[in-house]
KELORO-252670 format. One record per residue (C-alpha): residue number from 1; x, y, z. Coordinates in Angstrom, 2 decimals. Layout:
# KELORO-252670
@n = NUM&px = X&py = Y&pz = Z .
...
# end
This chain:
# KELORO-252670
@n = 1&px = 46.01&py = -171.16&pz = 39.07 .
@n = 2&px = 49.81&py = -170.93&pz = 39.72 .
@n = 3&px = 51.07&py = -169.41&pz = 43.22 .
@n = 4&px = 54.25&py = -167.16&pz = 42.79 .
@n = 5&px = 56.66&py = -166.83&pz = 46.05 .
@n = 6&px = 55.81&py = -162.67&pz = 46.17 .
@n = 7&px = 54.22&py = -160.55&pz = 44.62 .
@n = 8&px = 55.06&py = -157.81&pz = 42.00 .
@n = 9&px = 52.74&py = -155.42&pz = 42.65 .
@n = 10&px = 53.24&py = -151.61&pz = 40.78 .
@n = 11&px = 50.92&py = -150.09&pz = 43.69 .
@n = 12&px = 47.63&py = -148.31&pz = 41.62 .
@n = 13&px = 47.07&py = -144.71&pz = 42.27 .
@n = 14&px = 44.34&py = -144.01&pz = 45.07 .
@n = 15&px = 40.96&py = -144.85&pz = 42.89 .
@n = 16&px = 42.43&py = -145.59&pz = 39.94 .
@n = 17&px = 40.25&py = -148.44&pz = 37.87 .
@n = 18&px = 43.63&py = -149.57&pz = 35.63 .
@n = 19&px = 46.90&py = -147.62&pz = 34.94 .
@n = 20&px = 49.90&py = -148.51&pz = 33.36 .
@n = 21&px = 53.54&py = -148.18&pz = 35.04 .
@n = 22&px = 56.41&py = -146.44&pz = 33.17 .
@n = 23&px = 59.60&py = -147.25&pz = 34.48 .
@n = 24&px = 61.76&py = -144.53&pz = 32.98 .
@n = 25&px = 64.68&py = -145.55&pz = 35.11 .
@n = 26&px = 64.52&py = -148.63&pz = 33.58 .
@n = 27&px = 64.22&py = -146.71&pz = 30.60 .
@n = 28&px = 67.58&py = -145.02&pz = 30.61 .
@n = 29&px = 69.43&py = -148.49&pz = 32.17 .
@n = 30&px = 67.90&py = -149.83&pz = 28.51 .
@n = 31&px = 69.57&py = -147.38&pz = 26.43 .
@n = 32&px = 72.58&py = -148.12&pz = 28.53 .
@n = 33&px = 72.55&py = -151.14&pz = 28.01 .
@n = 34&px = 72.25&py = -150.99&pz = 24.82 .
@n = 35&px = 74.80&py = -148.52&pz = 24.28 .
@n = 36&px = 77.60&py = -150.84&pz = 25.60 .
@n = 37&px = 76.34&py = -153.65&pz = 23.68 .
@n = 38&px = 77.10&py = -151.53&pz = 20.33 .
@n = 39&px = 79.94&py = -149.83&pz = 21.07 .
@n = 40&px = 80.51&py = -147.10&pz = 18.33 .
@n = 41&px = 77.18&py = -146.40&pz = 16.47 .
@n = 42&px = 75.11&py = -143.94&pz = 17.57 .
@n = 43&px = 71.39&py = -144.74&pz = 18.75 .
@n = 44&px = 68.20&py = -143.83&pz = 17.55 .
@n = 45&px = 65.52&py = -144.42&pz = 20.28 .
@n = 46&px = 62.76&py = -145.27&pz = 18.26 .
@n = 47&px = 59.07&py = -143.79&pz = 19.67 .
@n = 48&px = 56.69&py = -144.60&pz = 16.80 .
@n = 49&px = 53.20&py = -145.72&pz = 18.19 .
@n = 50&px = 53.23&py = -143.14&pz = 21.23 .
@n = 51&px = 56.66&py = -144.99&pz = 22.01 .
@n = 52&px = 55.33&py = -148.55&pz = 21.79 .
@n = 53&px = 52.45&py = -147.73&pz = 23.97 .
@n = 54&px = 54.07&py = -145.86&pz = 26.89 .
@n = 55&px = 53.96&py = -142.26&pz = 25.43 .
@n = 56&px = 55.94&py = -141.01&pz = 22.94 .
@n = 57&px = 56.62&py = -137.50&pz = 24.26 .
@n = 58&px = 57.62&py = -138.47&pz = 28.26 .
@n = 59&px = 59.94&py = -141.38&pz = 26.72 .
@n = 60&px = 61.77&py = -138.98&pz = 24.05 .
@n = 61&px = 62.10&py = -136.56&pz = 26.96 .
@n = 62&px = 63.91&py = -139.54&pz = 28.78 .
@n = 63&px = 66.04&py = -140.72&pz = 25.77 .
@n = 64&px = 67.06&py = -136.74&pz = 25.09 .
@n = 65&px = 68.45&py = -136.67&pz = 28.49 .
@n = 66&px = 70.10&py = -140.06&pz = 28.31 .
@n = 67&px = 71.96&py = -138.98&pz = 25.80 .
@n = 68&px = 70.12&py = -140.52&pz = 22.61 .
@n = 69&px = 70.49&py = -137.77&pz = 19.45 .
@n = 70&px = 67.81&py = -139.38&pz = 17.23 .
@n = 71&px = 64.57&py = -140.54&pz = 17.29 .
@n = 72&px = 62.42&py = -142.78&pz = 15.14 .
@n = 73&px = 58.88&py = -142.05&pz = 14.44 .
@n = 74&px = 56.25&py = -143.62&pz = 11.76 .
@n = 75&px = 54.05&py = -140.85&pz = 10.54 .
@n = 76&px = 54.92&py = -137.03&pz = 10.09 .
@n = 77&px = 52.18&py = -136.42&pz = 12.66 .
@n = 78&px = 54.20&py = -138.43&pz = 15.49 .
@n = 79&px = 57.62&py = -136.43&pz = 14.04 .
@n = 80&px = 55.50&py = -133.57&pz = 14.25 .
@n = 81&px = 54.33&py = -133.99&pz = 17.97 .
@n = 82&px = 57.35&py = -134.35&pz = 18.95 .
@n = 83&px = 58.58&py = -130.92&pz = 17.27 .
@n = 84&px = 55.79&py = -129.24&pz = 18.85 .
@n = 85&px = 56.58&py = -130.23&pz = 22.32 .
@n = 86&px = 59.92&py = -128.84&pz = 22.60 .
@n = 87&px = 62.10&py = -131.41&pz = 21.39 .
@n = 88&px = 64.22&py = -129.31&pz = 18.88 .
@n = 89&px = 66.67&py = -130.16&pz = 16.44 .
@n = 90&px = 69.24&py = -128.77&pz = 18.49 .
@n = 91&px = 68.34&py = -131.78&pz = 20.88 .
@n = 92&px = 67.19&py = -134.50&pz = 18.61 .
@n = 93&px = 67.29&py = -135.28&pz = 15.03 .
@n = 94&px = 63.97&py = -136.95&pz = 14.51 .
@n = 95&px = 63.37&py = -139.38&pz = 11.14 .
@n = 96&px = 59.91&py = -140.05&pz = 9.88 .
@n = 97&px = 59.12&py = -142.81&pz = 7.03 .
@n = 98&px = 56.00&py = -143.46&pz = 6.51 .
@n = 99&px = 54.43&py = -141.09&pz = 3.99 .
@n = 100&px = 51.42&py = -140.91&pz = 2.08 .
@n = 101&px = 50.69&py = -138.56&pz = -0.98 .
@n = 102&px = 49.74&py = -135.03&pz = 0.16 .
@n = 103&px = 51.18&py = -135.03&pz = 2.95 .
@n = 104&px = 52.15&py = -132.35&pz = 5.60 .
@n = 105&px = 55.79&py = -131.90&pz = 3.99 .
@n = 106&px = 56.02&py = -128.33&pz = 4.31 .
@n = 107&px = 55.17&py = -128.62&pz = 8.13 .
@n = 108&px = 58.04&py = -131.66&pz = 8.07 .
@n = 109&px = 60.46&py = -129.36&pz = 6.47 .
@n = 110&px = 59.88&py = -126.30&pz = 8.88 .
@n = 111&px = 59.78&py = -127.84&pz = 11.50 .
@n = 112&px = 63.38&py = -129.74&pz = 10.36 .
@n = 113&px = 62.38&py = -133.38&pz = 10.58 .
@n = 114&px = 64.76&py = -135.98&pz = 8.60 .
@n = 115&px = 62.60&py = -137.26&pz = 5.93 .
@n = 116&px = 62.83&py = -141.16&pz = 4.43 .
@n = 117&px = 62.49&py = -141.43&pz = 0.61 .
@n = 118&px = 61.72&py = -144.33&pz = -0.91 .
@n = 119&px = 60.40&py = -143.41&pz = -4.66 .
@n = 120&px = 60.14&py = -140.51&pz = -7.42 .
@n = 121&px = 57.02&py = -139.43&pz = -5.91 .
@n = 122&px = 58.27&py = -138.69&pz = -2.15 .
@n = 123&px = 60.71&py = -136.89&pz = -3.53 .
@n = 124&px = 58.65&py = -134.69&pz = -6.13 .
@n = 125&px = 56.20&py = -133.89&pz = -3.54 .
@n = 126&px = 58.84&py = -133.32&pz = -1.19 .
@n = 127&px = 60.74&py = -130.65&pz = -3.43 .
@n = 128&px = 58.16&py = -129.06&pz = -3.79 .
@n = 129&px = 57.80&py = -128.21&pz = -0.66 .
@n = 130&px = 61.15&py = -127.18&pz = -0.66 .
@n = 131&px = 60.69&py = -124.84&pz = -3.08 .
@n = 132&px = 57.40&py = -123.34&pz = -1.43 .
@n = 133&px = 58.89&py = -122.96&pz = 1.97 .
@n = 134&px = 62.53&py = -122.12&pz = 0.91 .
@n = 135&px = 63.93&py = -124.69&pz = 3.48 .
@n = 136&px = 66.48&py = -127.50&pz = 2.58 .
@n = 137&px = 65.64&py = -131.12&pz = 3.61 .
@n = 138&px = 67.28&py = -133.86&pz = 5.14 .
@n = 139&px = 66.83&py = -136.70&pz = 3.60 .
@n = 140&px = 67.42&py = -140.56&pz = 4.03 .
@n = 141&px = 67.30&py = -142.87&pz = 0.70 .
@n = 142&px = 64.91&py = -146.10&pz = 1.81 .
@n = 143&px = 66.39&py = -149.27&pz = -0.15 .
@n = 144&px = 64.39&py = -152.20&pz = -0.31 .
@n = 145&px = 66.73&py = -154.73&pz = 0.53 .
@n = 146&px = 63.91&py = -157.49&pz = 0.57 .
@n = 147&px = 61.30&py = -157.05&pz = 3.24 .
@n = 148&px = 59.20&py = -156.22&pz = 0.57 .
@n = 149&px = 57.17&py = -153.39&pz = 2.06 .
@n = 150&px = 58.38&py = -149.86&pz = 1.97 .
@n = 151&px = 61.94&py = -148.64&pz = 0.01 .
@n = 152&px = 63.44&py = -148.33&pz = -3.10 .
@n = 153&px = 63.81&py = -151.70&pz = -5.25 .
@n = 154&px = 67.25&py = -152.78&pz = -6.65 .
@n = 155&px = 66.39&py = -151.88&pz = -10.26 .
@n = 156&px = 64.50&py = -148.27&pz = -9.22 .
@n = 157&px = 68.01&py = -147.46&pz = -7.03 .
@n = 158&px = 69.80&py = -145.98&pz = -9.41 .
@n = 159&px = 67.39&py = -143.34&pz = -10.97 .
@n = 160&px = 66.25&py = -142.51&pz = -7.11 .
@n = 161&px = 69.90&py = -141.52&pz = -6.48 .
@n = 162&px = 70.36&py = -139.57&pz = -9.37 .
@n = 163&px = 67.03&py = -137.42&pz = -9.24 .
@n = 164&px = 68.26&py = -136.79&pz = -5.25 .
@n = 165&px = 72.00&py = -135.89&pz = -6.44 .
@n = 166&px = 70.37&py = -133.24&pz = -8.86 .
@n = 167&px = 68.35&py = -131.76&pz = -6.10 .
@n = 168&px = 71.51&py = -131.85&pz = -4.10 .
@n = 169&px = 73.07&py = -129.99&pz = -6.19 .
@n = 170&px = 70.79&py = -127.34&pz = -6.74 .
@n = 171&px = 70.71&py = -127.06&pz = -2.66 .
@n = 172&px = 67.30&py = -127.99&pz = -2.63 .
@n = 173&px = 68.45&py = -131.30&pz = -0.14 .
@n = 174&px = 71.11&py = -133.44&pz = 1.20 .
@n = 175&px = 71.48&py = -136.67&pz = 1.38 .
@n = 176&px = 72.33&py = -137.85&pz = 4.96 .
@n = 177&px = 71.09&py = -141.19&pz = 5.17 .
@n = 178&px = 70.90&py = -144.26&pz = 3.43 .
@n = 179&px = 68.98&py = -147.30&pz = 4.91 .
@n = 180&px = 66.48&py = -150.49&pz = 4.75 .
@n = 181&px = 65.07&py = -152.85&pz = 7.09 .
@n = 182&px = 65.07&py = -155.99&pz = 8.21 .
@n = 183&px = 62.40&py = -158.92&pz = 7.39 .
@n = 184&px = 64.06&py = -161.86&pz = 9.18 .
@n = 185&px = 66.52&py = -160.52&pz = 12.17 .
@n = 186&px = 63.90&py = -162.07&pz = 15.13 .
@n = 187&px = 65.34&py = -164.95&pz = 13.22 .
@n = 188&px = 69.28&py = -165.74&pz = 13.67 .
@n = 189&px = 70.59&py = -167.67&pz = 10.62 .
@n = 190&px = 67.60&py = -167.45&pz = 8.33 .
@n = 191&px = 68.76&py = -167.19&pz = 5.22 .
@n = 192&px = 67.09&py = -163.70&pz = 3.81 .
@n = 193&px = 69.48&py = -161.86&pz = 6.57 .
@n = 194&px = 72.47&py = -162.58&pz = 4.75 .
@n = 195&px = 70.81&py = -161.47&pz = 1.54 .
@n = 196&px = 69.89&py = -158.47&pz = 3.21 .
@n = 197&px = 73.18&py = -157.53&pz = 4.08 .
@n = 198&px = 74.76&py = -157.93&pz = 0.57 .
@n = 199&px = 72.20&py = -155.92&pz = -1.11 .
@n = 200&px = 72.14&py = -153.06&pz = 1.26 .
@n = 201&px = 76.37&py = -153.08&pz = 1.18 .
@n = 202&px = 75.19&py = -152.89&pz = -2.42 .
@n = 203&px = 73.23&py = -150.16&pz = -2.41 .
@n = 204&px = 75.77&py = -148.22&pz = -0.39 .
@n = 205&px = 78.33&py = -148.94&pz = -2.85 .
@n = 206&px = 76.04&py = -147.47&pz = -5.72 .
@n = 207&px = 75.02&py = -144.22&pz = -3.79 .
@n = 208&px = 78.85&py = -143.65&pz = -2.45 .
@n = 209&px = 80.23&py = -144.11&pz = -5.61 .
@n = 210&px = 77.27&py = -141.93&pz = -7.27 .
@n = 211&px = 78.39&py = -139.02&pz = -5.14 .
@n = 212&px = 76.20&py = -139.55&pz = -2.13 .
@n = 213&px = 77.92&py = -138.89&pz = 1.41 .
@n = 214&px = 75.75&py = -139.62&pz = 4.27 .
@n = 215&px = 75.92&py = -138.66&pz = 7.70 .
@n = 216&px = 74.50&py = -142.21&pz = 9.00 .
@n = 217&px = 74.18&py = -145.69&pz = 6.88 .
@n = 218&px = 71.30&py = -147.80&pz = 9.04 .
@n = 219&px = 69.53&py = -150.93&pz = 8.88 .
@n = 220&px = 69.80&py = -152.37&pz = 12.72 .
@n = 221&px = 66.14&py = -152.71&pz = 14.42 .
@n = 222&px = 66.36&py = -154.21&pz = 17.66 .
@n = 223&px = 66.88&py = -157.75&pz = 16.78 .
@n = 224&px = 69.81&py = -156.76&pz = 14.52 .
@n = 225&px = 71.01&py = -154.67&pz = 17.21 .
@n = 226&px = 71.14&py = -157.49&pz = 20.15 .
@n = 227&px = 72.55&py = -160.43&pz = 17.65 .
@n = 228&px = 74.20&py = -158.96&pz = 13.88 .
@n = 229&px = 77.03&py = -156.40&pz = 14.69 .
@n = 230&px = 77.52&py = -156.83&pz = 10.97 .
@n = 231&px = 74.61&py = -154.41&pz = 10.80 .
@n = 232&px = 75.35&py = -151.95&pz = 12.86 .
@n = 233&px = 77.32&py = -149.27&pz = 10.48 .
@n = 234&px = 76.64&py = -145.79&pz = 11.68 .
@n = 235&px = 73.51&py = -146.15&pz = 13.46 .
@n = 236&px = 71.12&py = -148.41&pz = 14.74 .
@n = 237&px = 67.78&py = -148.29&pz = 15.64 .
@n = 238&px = 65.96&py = -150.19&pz = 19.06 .
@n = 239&px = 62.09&py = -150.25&pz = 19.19 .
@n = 240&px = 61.35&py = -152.75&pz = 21.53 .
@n = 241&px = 64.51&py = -153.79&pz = 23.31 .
@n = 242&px = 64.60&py = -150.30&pz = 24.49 .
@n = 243&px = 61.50&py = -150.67&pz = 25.82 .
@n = 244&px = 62.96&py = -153.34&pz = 28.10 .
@n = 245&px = 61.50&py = -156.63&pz = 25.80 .
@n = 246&px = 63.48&py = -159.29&pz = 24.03 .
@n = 247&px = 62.70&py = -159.39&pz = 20.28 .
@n = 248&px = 64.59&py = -162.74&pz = 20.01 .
@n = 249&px = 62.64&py = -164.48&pz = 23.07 .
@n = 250&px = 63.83&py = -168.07&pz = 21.49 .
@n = 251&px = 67.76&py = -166.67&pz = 22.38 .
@n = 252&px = 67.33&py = -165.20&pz = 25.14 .
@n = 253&px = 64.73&py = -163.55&pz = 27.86 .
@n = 254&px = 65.57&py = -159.66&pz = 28.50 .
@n = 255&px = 67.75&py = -159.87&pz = 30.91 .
@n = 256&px = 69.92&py = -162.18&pz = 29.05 .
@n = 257&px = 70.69&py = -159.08&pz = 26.91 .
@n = 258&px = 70.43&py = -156.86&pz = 29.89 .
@n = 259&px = 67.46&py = -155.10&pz = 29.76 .
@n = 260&px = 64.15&py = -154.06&pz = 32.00 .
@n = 261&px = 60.58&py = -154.36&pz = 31.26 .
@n = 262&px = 59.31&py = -150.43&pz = 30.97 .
@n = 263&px = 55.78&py = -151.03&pz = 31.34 .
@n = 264&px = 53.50&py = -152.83&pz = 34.31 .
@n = 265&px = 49.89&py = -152.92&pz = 33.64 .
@n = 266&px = 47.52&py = -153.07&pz = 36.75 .
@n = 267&px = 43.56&py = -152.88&pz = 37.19 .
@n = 268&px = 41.31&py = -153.50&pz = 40.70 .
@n = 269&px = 39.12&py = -156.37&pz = 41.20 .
@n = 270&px = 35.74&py = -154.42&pz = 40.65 .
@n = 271&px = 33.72&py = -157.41&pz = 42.51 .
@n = 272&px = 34.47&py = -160.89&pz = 44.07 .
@n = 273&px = 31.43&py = -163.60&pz = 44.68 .
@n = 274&px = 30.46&py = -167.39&pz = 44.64 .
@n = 275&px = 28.91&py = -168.82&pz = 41.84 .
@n = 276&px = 27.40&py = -172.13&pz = 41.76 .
@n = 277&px = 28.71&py = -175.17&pz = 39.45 .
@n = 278&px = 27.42&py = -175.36&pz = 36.03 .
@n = 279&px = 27.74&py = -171.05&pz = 35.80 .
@n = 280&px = 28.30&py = -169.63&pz = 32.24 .
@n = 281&px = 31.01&py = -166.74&pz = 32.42 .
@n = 282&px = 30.78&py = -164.04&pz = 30.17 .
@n = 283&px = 29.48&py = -163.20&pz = 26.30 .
@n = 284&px = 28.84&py = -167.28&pz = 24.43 .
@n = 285&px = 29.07&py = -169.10&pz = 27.87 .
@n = 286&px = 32.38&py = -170.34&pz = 26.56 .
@n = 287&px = 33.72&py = -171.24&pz = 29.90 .
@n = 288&px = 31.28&py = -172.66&pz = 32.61 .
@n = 289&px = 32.54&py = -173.32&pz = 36.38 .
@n = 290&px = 33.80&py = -176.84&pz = 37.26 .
@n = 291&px = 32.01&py = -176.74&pz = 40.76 .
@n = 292&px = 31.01&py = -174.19&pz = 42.84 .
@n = 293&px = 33.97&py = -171.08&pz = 43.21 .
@n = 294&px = 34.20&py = -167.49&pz = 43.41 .
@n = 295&px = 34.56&py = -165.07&pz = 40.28 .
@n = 296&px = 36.90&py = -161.83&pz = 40.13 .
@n = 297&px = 35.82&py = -159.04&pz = 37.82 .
@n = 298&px = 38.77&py = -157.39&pz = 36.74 .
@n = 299&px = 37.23&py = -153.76&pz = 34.82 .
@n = 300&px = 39.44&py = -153.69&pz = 31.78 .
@n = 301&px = 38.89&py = -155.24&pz = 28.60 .
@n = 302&px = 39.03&py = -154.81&pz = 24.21 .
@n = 303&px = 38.55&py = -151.39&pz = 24.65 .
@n = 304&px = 41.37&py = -150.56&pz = 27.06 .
@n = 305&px = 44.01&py = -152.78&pz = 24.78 .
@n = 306&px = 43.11&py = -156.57&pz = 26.53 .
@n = 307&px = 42.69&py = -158.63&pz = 23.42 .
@n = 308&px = 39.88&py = -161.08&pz = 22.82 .
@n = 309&px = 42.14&py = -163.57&pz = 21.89 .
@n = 310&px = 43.02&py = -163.48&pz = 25.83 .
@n = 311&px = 39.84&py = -165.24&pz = 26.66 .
@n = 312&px = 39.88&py = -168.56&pz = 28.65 .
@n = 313&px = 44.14&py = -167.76&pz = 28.14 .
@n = 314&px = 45.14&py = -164.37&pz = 29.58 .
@n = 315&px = 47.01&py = -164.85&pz = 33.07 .
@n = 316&px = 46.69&py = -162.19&pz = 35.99 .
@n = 317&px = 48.23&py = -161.85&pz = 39.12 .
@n = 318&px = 45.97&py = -161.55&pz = 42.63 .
@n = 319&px = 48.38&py = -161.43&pz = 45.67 .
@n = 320&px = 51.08&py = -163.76&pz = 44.36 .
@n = 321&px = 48.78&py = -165.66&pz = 42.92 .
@n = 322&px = 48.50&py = -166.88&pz = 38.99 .
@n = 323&px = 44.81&py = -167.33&pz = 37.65 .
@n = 324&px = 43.83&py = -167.37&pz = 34.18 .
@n = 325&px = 41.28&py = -164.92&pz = 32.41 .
@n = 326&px = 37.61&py = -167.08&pz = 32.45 .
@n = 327&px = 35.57&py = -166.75&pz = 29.12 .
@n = 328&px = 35.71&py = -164.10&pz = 26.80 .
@n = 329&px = 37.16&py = -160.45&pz = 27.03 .
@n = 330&px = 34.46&py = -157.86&pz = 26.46 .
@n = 331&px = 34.85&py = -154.36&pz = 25.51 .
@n = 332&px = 35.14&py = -153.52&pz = 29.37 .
@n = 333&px = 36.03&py = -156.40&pz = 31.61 .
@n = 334&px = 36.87&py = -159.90&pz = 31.89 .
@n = 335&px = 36.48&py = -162.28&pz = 34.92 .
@n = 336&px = 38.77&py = -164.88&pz = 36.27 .
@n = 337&px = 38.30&py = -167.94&pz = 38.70 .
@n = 338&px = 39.47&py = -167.41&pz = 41.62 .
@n = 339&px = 38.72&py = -171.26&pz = 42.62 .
@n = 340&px = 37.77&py = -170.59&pz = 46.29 .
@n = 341&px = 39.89&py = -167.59&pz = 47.00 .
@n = 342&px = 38.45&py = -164.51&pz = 48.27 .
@n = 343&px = 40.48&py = -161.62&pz = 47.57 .
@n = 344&px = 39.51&py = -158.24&pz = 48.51 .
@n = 345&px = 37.59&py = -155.91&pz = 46.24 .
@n = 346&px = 39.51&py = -153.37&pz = 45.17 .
@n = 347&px = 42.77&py = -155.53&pz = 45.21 .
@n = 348&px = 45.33&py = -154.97&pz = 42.45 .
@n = 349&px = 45.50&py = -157.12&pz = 39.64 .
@n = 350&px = 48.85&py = -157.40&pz = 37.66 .
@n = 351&px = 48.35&py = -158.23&pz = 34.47 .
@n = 352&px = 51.90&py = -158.23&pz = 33.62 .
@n = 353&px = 54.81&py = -156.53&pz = 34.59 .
@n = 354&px = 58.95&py = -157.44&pz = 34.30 .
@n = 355&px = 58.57&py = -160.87&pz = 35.89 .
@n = 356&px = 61.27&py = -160.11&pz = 38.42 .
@n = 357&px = 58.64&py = -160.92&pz = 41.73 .
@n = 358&px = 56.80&py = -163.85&pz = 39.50 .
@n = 359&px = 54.24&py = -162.01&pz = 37.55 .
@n = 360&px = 52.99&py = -162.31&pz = 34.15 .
@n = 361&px = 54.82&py = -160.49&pz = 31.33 .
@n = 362&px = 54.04&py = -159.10&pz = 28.09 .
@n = 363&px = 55.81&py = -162.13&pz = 26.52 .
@n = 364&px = 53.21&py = -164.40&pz = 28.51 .
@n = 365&px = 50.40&py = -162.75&pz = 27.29 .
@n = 366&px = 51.71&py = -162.73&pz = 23.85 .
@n = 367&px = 52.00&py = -166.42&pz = 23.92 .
@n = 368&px = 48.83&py = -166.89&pz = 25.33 .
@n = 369&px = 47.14&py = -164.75&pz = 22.86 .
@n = 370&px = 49.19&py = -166.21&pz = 19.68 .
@n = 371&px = 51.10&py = -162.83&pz = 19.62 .
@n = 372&px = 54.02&py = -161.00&pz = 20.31 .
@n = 373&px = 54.82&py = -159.19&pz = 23.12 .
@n = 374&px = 54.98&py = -155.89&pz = 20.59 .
@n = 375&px = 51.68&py = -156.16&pz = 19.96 .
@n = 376&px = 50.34&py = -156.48&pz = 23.51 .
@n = 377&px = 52.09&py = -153.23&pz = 24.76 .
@n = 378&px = 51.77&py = -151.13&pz = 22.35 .
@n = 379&px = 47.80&py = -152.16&pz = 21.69 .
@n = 380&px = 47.31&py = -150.54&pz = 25.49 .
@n = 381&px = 44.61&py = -147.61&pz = 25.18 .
@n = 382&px = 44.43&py = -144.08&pz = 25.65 .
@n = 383&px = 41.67&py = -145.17&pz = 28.60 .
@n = 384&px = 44.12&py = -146.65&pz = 30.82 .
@n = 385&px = 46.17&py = -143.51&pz = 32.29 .
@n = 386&px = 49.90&py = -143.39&pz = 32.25 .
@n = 387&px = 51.95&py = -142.90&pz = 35.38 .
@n = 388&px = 55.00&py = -142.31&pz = 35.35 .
@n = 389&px = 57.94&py = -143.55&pz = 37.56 .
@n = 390&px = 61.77&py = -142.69&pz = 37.62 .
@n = 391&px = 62.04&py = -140.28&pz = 35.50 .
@n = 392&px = 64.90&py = -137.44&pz = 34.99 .
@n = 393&px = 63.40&py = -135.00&pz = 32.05 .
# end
C-alpha cells in the first residue's frame, strides 16, 4: 500500500453502492483548452461510445453550449440519439461512420446527420434513400490513407469521387467532407504518420481538382490534435483529450497539454474484517494473505466495467491511502488488503479520479491492466449511475 498526503475523494451520493463523477466544468475548460491549442480549425467533440463512457447526450449538451458545432459519433444509432434528444442541426452538425449494409439511412437522412462514405456500396444504399425520402445528404468521402480499417483505398479513390460528383450533380448529395484517420499519431515520429499525410494531401488534390469542394478537410484525432498541426486543416476531431486524458502519456501527462480528467469513479467498502494468514481471496485462491490482516470488499466488479485483468494489480484509494486490488475481479466485487487498517464500512473508495489530491487515474489502471486509459473509461457500465457535476446545458 502507498499513503497519499490527502485525499481525492468525489463524495458518493447518500446510499449509493458506486457512481461515476462527471466533471462537465472540466469538460468545457477541455474544449478550451483545446481550442487555443488549435487556433483556426473548428472542433468536433467527438461522443461515440455514450461519449467515452460518461454519456453521450449530457456531454453533447455541454460541448453545444461551449461552443463546439460538430459532433462525432460511431453508429447511426448514437447520431440518431442524439437527433432525438434535441440536439438539432441548427445546433450541431453531427457525422456518423460506421455503417453496415441495411442500415437506417433514411432515418440518417431525415433526421440530417452528415454521413461518411467509404465505398460504392455506402453510397448506393445511401442514394437510395435519397431518392425514397426526397432529402439531400451530406456527405464526407472516407480515404484510407493507411490505417487499414475503414475508407476508400488509393486505387478505389478515383471511381468513389466520380460516382459522388454524378450524384452531386443530379442534387441527390454534396460533398462536404473529405477525411481519413490516423494509425500511428499516439506515436510522434513513427514513420506511417508522414505517409499518412502525403496520401491524404493526395487524395485532396484528386477530389479538388475532380470538382469536389468541401466544407471541412479532417484527419486530426486527439493525438494529432495535441502534437501534428500539420494535420489540422479545417477541422479536427478530440475523443479522449476532451475527455480530460492524454493520448500521448509517453510526452506528456494531461496537464502538460492542459487538460482535466472528466470522470472519477467511486464505490463503498461493503465489509471490512480480519482474516487469518494463509487465507485464499477470491475465485482460484490466486492471492493468499501474508499473515494475518483485514480484507475490504469493495461491491463493483466485470460487470460494472472493472476488468479482470485488474486482479492482484488494480489500485484503490481508502482515506489517502493506496492499496492494491487482492485476487481476482468477479462479476460483482473485488477485495483489497487493507494490511491492518480498519476503515469504516461504508467508506468511499476511489478507484481513480484526476490525480490532482494523489489518487489513482485511469492511466494507472490502464497500466496496471496492460491497457489504455481509453479502454478503462469508456468500458464503465450502465450499472454504475452517472452524476453529474458542473454543468451549464
Amino acid at each position: 500500500m502507498t499513503t497519499a498526503n490527502t485525499t481525492g475523494t468525489a463524495g458518493l451520493t447518500q446510499g449509493a453502492r458506486a457512481e461515476a463523477t462527471i466533471d462537465l466544468g472540466a469538460l468545457r475548460d477541455n474544449l478550451a483548452a483545446l481550442r487555443d491549442r488549435t487556433g483556426g480549425p473548428e472542433l468536433m467533440a467527438v461522443v461515440k461510445a455514450d461519449a467515452y463512457g460518461h454519456g453521450a447526450v449530457r456531454c453533447a449538451r455541454e460541448a453545444v453550449a461551449a461552443g463546439a458545432r460538430w459532433l462525432g459519433t460511431a453508429t447511426p444509432e448514437e447520431a440518431l440519439a442524439l437527433r432525438a434528444a434535441g440536439i438539432g442541426p441548427e445546433q450541431a452538425r453531427v457525422l456518423c461512420w460506421l455503417w453496415t449494409p441495411g442500415g437506417p439511412w433514411r432515418e440518417a437522412v431525415r433526421a440530417e446527420v452528415d454521413i461518411s462514405v467509404s465505398g460504392r456500396w455506402a453510397l448506393d444504399e445511401l442514394l437510395a434513400a435519397v431518392r425514397e425520402t426526397g432529402v439531400p445528404a451530406r456527405v464526407h468521402l472516407k480515404a484510407d490513407t493507411g490505417l487499414g480499417r475503414n475508407g476508400c483505398q488509393p486505387h478505389d479513390w478515383p471511381d468513389l469521387v466520380a460516382a459522388a460528383l454524378r450524384a452531386q450533380a443530379e442534387g441527390l448529395l454534396r460533398v462536404v467532407g473529405i477525411w481519413s484517420h490516423f494509425a500511428c499519431a499516439d506515436e510522434p515520429g513513427h514513420p506511417s504518420i508522414q505517409l499518412q499525410l502525403d496520401s491524404f494531401a493526395a487524395a485532396l488534390e484528386h477530389a479538388e481538382r475532380a470538382g469536389v469542394r468541401p466544407e471541412v478537410r479532417h484527419l486530426a484525432n486527439s493525438p494529432a490534435t495535441l502534437t501534428l498541426p500539420q494535420s489540422h486543416y479545417d477541422l479536427v476531431r478530440p475523443g479522449l483529450a476532451m475527455y480530460g486524458l492524454s493520448p500521448v502519456p509517453e510526452v506528456g501527462a494531461p496537464a502538460d497539454f492542459g487538460l482535466r480528467p472528466v470522470m472519477s469513479l467511486s464505490a463503498r467498502l461493503a465489509l471490512v474484517k480480519t482474516v487469518p494468514g494463509g487465507h485464499g481471496i477470491s475465485y482460484g485462491h490466486h492471492y493468499t494473505t501474508s499473515g494475518p490482516t483485514t480484507l475490504g470488499l469493495v461491491p463493483v466488479g466485470y460487470a460494472d466495467g472493472v476488468p479482470r485483468h485488474a486482479s492482484n494489480a488494480g489500485p484503490v484509494q481508502i482515506g489517502g491511502t493506496w492499496y492494491t486490488v487482492a485476487g481476482r475481479v468477479a462479476m460483482d466485487q473485488f477485495v483489497v488488503d487493507l494490511g491492518g487498517d480498519a476503515p469504516e464500512v461504508g467508506e468511499e473508495v476511489l478507484l481513480f479520479g484526476s490525480g490532482e489530491h494523489g489518487e489513482p487515474t485511469a492511466e494507472d489502471w490502464g497500466r496496471a491492466c496492460g491497457t489504455i486509459s481509453y479502454e478503462i473509461i469508456t468500458r464503465i457500465g450502465a450499472r454504475v449511475p452517472r452524476r453529474y457535476v458542473g454543468g451549464l446545458a
